[in-house]
C-alpha positions in Angstrom: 79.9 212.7 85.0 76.6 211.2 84.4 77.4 208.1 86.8 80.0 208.4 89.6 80.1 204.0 89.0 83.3 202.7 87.0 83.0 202.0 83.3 84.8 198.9 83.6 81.4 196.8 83.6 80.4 198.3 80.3 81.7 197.5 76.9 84.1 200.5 76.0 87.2 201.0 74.1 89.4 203.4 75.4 91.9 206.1 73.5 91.5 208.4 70.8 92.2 206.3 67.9 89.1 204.3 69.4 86.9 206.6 70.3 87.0 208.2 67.0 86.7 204.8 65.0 84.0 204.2 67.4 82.2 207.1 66.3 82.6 207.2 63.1 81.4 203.5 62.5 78.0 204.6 65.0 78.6 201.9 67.3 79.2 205.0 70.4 76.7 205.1 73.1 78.2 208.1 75.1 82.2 209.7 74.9 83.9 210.4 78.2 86.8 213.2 77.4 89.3 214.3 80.0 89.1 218.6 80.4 92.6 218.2 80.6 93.5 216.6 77.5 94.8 218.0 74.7 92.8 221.0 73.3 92.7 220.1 70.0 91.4 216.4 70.6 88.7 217.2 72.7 87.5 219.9 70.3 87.9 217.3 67.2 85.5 214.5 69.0 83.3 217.2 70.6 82.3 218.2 67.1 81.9 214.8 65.5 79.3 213.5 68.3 77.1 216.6 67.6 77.1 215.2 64.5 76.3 211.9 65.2 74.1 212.8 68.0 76.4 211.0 70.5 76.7 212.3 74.0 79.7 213.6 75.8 80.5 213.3 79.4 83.3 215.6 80.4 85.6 214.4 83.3 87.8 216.1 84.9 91.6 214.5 84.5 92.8 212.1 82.5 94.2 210.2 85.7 90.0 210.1 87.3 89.0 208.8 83.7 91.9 205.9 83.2 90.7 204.7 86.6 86.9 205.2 85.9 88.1 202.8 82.9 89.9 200.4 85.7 93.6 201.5 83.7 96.6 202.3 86.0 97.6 205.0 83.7 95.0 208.6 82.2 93.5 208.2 78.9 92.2 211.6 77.1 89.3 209.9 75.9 86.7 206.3 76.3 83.7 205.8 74.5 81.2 203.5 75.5 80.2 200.9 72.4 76.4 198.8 71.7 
């Protein structure tokens, strides 16, 4: 992880559905994606920021990144807006 600090201080949405809108619409910064989400998702969001030139900052469970997001339960994925 790029910063070991909580995301909670920064603007980010967290979730799939939001992370991908996120991209889409370039208002992404940097994705976090849990290595143990689902294959397929990581894969799909992986490929989008290369092509938007977004970064991607693996974590390692989905539990470390729902807490890094200040969440009580794992998310699979957070993106960090502008």
């Amino acid at each position: 992880m790029s910063n070991d600090k909580s995301l909670q201080d920064t603007n980010i949405k967290i979730g799939t559905k939001q992370t991908t809108k996120m991209v889409e619409q370039g208002k992404a910064i940097e994705v976090y994606v849990a290595l143990d989400a689902d294959k397929k998702l990581i894969s799909k969001i992986t490929s989008l920021c290369t092509k938007r030139n977004v970064k991607v900052t693996e974590v390692i469970t989905m539990q470390e990144l729902g807490k890094l997001c200040g969440i009580e339960v794992g998310a699979a994925m957070a993106v960090v807006v502008k």
